[in-house]
C-alpha positions in Angstrom: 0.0 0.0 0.0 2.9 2.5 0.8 4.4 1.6 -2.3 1.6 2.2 -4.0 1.1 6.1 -2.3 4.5 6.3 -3.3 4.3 5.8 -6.6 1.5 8.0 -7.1 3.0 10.9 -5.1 6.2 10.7 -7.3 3.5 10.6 -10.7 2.1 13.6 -9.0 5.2 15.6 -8.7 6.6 14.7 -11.9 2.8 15.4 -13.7 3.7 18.9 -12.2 7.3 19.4 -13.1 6.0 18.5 -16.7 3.4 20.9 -16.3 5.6 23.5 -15.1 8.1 22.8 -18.1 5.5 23.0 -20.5 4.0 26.5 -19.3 8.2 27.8 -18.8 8.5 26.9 -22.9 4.9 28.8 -23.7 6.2 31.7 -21.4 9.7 31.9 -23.3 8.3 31.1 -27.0 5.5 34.0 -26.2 8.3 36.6 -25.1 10.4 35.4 -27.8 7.5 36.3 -30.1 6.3 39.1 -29.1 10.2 40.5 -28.9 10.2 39.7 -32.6 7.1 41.5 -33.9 7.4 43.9 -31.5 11.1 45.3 -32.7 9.8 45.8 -36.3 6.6 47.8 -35.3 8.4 51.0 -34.7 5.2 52.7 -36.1 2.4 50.7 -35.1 0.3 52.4 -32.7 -0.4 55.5 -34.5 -1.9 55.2 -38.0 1.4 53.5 -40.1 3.1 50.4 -39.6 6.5 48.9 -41.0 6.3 47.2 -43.9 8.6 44.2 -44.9 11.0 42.2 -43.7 12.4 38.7 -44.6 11.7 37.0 -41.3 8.1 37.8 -41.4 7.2 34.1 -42.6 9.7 33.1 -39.3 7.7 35.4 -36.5 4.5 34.3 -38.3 5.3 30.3 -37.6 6.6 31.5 -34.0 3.6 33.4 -33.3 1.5 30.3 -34.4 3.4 28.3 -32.4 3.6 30.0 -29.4 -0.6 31.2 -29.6 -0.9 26.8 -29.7 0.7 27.0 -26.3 -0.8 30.1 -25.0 -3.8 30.4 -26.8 -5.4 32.7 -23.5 -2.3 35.0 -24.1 -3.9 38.4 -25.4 -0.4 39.6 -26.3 -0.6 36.9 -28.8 -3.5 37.8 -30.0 -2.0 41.6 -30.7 1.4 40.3 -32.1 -0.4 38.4 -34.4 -3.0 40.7 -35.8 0.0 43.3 -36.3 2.0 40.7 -38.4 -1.6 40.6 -40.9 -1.6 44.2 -40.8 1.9 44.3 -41.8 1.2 41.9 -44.7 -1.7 44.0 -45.7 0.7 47.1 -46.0 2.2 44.7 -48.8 -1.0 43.8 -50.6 -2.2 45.8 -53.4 -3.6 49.1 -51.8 -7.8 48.9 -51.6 -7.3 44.7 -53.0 -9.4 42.3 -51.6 -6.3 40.6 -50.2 -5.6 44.3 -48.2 -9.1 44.1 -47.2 -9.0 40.4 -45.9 -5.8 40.6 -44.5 -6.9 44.1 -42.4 -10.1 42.5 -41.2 -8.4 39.1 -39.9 -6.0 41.5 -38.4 -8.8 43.5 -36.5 -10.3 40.2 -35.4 -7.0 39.0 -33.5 -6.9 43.2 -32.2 -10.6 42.7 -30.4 -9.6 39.3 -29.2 -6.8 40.8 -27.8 -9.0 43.6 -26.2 -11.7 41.1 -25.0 -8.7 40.0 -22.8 -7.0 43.4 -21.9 -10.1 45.6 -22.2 -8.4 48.4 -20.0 -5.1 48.8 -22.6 -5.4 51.6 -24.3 -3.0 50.7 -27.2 -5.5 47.4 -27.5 -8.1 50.2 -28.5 -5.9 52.2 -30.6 -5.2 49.1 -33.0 -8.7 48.4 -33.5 -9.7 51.8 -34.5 -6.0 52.1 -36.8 -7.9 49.3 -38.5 -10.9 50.7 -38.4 -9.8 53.9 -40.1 -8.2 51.9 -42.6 -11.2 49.9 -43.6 -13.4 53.0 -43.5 -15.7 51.9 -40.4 -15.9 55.8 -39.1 -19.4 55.9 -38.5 -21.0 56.3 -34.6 -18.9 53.2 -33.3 -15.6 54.4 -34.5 -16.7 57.8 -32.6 -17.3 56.0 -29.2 -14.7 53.6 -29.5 -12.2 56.5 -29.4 -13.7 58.4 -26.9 -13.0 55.3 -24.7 -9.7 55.3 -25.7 -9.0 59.0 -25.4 -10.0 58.2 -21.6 -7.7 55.6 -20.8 -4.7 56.7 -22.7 -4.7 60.5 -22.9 -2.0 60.2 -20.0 0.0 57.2 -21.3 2.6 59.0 -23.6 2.3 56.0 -26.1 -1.5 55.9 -26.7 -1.4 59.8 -26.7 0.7 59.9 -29.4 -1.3 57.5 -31.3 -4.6 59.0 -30.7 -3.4 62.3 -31.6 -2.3 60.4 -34.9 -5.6 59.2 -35.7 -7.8 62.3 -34.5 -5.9 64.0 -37.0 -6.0 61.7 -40.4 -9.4 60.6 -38.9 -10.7 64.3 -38.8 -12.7 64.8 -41.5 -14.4 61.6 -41.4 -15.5 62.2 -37.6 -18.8 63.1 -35.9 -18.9 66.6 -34.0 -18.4 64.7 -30.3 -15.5 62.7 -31.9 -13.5 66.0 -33.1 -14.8 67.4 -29.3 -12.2 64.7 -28.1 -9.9 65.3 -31.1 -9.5 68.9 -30.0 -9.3 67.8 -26.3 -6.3 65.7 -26.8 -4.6 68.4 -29.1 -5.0 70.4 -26.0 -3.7 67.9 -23.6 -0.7 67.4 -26.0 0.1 70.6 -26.6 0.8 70.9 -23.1 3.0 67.0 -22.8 4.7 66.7 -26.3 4.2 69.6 -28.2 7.0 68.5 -30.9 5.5 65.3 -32.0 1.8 66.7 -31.9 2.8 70.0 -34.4 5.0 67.9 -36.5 2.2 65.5 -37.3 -0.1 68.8 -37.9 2.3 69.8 -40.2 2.6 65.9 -42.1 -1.0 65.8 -42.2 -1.4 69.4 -43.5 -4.4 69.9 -40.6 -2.5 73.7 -39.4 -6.1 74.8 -39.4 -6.6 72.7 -36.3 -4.1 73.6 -34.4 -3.3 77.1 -35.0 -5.9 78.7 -33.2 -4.5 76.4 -30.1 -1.2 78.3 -30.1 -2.2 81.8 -30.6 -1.4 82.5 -26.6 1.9 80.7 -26.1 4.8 82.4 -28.5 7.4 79.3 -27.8 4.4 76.9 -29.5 4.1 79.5 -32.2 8.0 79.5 -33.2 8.2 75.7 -33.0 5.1 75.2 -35.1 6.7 77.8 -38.1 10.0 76.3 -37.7 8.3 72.8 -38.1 6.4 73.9 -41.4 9.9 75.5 -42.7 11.4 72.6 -42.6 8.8 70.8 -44.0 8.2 73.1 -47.1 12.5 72.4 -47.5 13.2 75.9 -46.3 15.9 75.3 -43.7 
């Protein structure tokens, strides 16, 4: 009878160590994944991403692989829905294969929200997609409102909501450019550079001009911004 306790103690234990080796190799495989989409998405959470890359096929089988292991992982779910969306940025522009590839990418981006629903950046990527596909009506609205909320003091998800307020402006509904102009004045205030050189790449001056009327600093970085821009200096 001992014996018999014995052996199944030691089944026990070892049943765990497996377990525990198992989840160890999920845990490194989705760091290792996420390490490798992550360091060619320089531009991801505003409204471009990188293109390209010769080991896209390898981070796709690693992300497959690792999402097997961890399929609960919403980090997982983001890595791979940015790997689509870099593949779409291949496709021909407005192609069906653009379009498929963008809306399996925007599937994995919820998925990956369902499971972080407080991440701002989660939010972001949806409504990048969103804006790409041309899904701007009431929804797109809301959807950045709540983001705008959660991210306006992340430096990160500000920067990339500014992004989008300002391609998305003339698509959006009077309470979404209400939060547009809210988060111009809350980055005017944390990263004025970035904000005005983004007015200045997306030609929307008429937005932010009447923001910097009062602060003579603003006003000599935004004309030194649209110099350079116009080749000038």
């Amino acid at each position: 009878m001992r014996v018999r306790a014995r052996q199944g103690l030691v089944g026990t234990l070892l049943g765990l160590v497996a377990l525990a080796c198992c989840w160890s190799l999920a845990s490194a495989f989705a760091s290792v994944a996420a390490w490798q989409a992550g360091r060619i998405s320089g531009d991801a959470p505003g409204v471009r991403v990188v293109t390209g890359g010769a080991d896209d096929h390898a981070i796709r089988r690693l992300l497959a692989l690792a999402r097997r292991l961890e399929p609960a992982d919403p980090r997982l779910a983001d890595q791979f829905a940015l790997y689509l969306e870099r593949q779409a940025g291949q496709a021909a522009p407005r192609s069906d294969l653009e379009h498929r590839l963008l809306t399996q990418a925007r599937e994995r981006y919820v998925e990956g929200v369902r499971g972080r629903p407080t991440w701002p950046l989660g939010l972001t990527s949806v409504l990048r997609i969103d804006f790409k596909l041309g899904l701007w009506g009431g929804a797109f609205n809301r959807l950045y409102a709540r983001a705008a909320e959660l991210g306006r003091s992340e430096p990160v998800s500000l920067g990339a909501l500014i992004d989008l307020g300002l391609a998305a402006w003339p698509v959006l509904e009077p309470d979404g450019r209400r939060e547009v102009l809210a988060l111009l004045r809350h980055g005017l205030r944390c990263d004025p550079h970035h904000l005005l050189e983004q007015a200045v790449r997306l030609h929307r001056g008429a937005l932010v001009e009447p923001l910097l009327a009062s602060d003579p600093a603003l006003v000599r970085l935004y004309a030194d911004l649209r110099a350079r821009a116009a080749g000038l200096r």
